[in-house]
C-alpha positions as CSV (number, residue, x, y, z in Angstrom):
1,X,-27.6,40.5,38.9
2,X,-30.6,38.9,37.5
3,X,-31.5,38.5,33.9
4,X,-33.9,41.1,33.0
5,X,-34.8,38.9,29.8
6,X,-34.9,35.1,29.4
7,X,-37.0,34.5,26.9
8,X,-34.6,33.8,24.4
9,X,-32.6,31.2,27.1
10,X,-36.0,29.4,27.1
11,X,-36.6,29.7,23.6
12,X,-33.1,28.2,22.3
13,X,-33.7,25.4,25.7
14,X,-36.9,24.0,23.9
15,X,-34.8,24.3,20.3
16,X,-31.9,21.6,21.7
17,X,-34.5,19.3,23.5
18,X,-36.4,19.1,20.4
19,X,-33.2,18.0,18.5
20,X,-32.0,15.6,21.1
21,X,-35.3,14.4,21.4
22,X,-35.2,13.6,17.7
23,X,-31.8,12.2,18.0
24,X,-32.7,9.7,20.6
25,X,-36.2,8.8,19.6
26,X,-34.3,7.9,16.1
27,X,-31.4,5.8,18.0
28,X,-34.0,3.4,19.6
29,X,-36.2,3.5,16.8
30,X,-33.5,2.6,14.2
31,X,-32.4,-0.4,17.0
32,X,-35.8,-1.8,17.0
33,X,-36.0,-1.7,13.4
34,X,-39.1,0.9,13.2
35,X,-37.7,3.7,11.7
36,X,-34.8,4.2,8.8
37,X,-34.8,8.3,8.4
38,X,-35.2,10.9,10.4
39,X,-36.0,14.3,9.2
40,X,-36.7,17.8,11.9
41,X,-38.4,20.2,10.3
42,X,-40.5,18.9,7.4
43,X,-44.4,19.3,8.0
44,X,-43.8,18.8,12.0
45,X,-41.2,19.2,14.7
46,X,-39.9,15.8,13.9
47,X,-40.7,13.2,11.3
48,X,-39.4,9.6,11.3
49,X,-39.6,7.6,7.9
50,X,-40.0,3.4,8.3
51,X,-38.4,3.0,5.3
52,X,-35.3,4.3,2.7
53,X,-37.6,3.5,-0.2
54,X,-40.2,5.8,-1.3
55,X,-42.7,3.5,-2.5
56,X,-42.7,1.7,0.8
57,X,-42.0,4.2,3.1
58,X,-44.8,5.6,5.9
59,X,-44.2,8.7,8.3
60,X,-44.4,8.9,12.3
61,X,-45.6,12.8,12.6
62,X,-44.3,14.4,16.3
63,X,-45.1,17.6,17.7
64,X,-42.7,18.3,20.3
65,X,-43.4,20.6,23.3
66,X,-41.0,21.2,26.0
67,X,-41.2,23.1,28.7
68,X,-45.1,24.3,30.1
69,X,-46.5,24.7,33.5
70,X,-49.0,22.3,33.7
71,X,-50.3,19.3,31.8
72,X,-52.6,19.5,28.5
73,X,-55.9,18.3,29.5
74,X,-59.0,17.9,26.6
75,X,-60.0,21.7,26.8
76,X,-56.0,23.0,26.3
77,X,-55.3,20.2,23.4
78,X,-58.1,22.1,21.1
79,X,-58.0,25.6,22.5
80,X,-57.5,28.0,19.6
81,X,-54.8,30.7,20.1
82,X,-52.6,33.1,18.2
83,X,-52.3,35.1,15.1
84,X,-53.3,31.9,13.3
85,X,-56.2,31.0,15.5
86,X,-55.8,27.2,15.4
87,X,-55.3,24.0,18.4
88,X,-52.2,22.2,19.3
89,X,-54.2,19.6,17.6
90,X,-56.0,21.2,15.2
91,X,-52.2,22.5,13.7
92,X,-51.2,18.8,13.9
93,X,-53.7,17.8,11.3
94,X,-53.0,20.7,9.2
95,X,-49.7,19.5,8.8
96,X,-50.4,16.3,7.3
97,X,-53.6,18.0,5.2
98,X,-52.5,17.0,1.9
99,X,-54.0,13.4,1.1
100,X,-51.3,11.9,-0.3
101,X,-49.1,13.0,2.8
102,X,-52.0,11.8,4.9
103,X,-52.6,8.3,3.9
104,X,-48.7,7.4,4.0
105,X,-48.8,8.8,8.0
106,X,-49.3,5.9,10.5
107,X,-49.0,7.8,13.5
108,X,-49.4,11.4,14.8
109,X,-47.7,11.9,18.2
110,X,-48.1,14.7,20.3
111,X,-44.5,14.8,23.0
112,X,-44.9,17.0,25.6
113,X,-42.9,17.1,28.6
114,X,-45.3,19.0,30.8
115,X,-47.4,15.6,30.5
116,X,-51.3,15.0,29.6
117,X,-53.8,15.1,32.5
118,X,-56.4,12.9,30.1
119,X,-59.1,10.9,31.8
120,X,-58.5,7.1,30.2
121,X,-61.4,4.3,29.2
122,X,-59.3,2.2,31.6
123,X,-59.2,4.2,34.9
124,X,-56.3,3.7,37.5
125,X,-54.0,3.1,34.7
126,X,-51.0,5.6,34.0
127,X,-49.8,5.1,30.0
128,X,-46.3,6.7,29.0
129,X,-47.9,6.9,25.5
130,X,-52.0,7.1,25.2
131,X,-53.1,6.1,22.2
132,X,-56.5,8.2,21.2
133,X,-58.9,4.7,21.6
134,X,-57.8,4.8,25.0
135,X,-59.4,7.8,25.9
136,X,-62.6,8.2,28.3
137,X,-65.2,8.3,25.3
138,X,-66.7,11.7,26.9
139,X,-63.1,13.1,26.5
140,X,-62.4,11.7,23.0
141,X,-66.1,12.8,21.6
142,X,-65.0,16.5,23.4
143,X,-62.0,16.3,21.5
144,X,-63.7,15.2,18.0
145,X,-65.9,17.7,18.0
146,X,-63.8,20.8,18.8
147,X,-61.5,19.4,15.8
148,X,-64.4,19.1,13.3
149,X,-65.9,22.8,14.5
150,X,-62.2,23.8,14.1
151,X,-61.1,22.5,10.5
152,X,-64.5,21.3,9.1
153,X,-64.0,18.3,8.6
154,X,-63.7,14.8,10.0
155,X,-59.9,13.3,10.6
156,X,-58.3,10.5,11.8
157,X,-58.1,10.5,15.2
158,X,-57.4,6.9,15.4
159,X,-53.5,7.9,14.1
160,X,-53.2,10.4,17.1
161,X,-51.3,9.6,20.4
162,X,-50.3,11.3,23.3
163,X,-46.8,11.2,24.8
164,X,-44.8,12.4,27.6
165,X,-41.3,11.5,27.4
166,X,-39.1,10.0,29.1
167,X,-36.2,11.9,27.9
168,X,-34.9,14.6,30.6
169,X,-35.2,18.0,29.6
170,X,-32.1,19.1,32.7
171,X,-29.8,16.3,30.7
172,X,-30.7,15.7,27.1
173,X,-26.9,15.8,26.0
174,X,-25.9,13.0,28.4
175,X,-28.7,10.7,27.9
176,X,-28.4,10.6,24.4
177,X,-24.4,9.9,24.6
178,X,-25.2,7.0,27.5
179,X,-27.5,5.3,25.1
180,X,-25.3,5.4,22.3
181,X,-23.0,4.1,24.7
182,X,-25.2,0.9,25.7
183,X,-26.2,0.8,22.0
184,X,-22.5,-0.1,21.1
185,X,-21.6,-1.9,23.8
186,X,-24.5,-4.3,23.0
187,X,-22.9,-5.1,19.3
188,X,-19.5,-5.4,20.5
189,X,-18.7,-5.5,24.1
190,X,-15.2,-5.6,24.2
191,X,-14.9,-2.4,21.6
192,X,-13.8,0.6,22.4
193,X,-15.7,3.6,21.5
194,X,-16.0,7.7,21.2
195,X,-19.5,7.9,22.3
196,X,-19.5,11.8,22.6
197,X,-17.4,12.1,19.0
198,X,-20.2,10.1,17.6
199,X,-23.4,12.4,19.5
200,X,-21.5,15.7,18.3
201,X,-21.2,14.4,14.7
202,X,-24.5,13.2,14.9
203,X,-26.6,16.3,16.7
204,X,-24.6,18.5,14.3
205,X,-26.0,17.1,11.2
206,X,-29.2,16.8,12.5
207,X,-29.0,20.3,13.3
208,X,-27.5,21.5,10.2
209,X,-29.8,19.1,8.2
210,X,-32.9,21.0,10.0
211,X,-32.3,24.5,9.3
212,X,-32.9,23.7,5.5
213,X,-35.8,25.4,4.1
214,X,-35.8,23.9,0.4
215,X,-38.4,22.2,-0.8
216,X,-37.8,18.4,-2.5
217,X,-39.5,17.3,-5.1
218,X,-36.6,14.2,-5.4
219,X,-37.1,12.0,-2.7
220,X,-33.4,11.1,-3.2
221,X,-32.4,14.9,-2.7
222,X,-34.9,15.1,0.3
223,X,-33.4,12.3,2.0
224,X,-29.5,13.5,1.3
225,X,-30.0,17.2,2.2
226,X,-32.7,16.9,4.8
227,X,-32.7,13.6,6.4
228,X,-30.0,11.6,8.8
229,X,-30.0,8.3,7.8
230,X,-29.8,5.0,9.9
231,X,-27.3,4.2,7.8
232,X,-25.1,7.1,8.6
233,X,-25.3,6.2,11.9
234,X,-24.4,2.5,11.3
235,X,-21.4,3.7,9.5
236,X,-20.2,6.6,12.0
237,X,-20.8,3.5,14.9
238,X,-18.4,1.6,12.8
239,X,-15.5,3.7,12.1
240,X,-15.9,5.8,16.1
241,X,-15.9,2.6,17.6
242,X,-12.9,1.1,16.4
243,X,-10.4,4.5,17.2
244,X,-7.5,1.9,17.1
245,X,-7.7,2.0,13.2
246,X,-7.4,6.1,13.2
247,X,-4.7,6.0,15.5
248,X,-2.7,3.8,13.2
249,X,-3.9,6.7,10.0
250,X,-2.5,9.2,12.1
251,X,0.5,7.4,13.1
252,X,1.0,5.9,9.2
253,X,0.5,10.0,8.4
254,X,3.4,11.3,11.2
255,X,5.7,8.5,9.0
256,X,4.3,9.6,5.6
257,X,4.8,13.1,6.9
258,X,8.1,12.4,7.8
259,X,9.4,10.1,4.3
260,X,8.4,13.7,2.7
261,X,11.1,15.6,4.2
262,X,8.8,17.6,6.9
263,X,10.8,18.9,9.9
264,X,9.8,16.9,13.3
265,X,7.8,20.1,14.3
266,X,6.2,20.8,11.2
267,X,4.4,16.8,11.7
268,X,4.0,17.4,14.6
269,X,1.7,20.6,13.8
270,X,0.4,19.1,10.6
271,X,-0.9,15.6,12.3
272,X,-3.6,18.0,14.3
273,X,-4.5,19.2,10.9
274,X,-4.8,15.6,9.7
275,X,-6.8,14.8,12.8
276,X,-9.4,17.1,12.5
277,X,-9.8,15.8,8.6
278,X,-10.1,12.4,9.8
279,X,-12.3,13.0,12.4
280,X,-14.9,14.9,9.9
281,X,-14.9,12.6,7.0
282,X,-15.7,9.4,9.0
283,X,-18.4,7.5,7.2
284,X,-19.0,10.0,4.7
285,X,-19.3,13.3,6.2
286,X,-21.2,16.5,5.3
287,X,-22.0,17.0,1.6
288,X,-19.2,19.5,0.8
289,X,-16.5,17.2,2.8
290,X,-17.3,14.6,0.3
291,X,-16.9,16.4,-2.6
292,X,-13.5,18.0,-1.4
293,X,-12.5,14.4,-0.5
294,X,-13.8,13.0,-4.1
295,X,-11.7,16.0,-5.6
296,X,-8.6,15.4,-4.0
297,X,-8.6,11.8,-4.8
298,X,-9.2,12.2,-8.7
299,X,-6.3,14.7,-8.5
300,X,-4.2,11.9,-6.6
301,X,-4.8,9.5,-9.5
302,X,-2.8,11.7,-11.7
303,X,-0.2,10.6,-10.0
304,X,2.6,8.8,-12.1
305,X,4.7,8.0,-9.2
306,X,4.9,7.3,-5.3
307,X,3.9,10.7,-4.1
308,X,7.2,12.7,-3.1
309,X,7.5,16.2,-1.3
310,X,7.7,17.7,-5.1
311,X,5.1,15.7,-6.5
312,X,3.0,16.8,-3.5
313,X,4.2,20.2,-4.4
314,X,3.1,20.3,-7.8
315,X,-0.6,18.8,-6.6
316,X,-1.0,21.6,-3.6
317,X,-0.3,24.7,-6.5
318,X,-2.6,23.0,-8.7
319,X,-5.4,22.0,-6.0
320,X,-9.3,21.6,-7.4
321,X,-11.4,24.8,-6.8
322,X,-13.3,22.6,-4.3
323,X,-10.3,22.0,-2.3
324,X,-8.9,25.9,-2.3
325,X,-11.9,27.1,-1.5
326,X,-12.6,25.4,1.5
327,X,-9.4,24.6,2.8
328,X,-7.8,28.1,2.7
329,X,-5.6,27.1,5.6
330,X,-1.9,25.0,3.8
331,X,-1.3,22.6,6.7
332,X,-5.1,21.3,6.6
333,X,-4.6,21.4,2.3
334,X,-1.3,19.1,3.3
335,X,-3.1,16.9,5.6
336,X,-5.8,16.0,3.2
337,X,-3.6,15.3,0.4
338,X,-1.7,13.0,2.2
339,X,-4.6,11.4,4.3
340,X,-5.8,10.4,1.6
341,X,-2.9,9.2,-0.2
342,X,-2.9,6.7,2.9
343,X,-6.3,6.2,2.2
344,X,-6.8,4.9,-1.6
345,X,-3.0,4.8,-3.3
């Protein structure tokens, strides 16, 4: 029976190419050493930072449209609709209004995956990314002046480029795990690797990370709360890619588990527990899995002894609120503790 209503389908469709965009934009950015953050969500779509530092860092703005019948052409890119009764374009600029946001913006990018039917300076040539200097100057002078009737003012045009990707909208999720694929394979050939582990941990944060609706004054708490980091990624290709060394946690944990007096179905049960902790604080994790790790490590280093069943005991009655409250469940409170005794004791 046919769907009566899709719009919601479509809606959440141009949601997930937007993030995998992002994600894979960001991956061959951070390769090529152009870009250092990434954040979705923060003035546009997506923004990409060239630089950790504040000081030295300046922006790539994108506007990301997927989805669309037909391509924008000079008279669509600076057609004013809706309640707000703005352009595609003319909404671009707005977003970057502010001067001191403005000068530290290189680039604007427009993405659209319906493509740009623009006539070029250069005719007979077909550009995956236009750059606005390249455009026919009775198309680019159209385009100027609709954007200075629109927001009364002159801006710069010469940041603005046009873009229709090459990412797949029918296969976002596989492209982005095959290039992080090639992208590890390239560092070390013979390495094995969880390519989809990595995308999952990766397009969750991103996604988690882009629902945030705080304002940062910090650029330190913008970065940690809103941003993914090429360093996070750098770490998470580390660890992922060399599975061999949590196999040998997990086994060290099932012997651990096992010293401690645990019955041979109790490890069995608790090393899925001590998987799934492993798995999720790999280079760092999210916020509040670092501070559960950091809590039960200082409670470790009370310790006076080797840890023992009672000693372990003794630690799981008198857990950190951090640790009870997010681990209500007692094999994955057992798991961590002794995870982590592996870990750092």
């Amino acid at each position: 029976m046919p769907q009566r209503e899709k719009a919601g389908a479509v809606t959440a469709s141009k949601f997930s190419y937007q993030y995998d965009w992002a994600l894979h934009e960001f991956l061959e950015l951070h390769h090529r050493g152009e870009a250092s953050i990434v954040f979705v969500e923060l003035h546009e779509d997506v923004v990409f930072s060239t630089s950790d530092d504040a000081e030295a860092a300046s922006f790539i703005f994108c506007q990301v449209k997927a989805g669309g019948k037909s391509g924008f052409n000079k008279s669509s890119l600076v057609r004013r609709s809706g309640k707000s009764k703005n352009s595609v374009l003319g909404k671009m600029f707005m977003s970057m209004s502010a001067k001191s946001i403005a000068d530290k913006v290189h680039k604007l990018g427009l993405v659209a995956t319906q493509g740009f039917s623009l006539e070029l300076a250069n005719r007979g040539f077909s550009l995956e990314e236009i750059p606005f200097d390249q455009l026919e100057a009775g198309t680019a002078n159209a385009i100027r002046d609709a954007l200075k009737d629109e927001l009364k003012s002159d801006v710069e045009l010469g940041k603005l480029h046009f873009r229709e990707p090459t990412l797949d909208t029918r296969s976002t999720r596989r492209a982005v795990i095959g290039l992080i694929s090639e992208l590890i394979t390239e560092r070390s050939p013979e390495q094995k690797s969880n390519t989809t582990q990595i995308y999952v941990v990766l397009a969750d944060e991103l996604r988690r990370k882009g629902q945030v609706t705080w304002d940062y004054s910090d650029w330190n708490q913008l970065v940690e709360r809103k941003g993914l980091t090429g360093a996070r990624v750098e770490a998470l290709f580390r660890q992922y890619s060399s599975m061999e060394s949590t196999s040998e946690l997990l086994r060290d944990f099932e012997s651990q588990a096992a010293e401690l007096g645990f019955l041979t179905r109790d490890v069995r049960r608790l090393r899925e527990a001590a998987r799934t902790y492993v798995l999720n604080t790999l280079a760092g994790g999210a916020l509040v899995q670092v501070q559960v790790s950091d809590a039960i490590r200082t409670h470790l280093g009370t310790l006076d002894d080797a840890l023992s069943r009672e000693s372990l005991n003794l630690l799981l009655d008198d857990c950190p609120a951090a640790v009870a409250e997010n681990f209500s469940d007692s094999d994955a409170r057992v798991a961590a503790y002794i995870i982590e005794y592996l870990r750092h004791c």
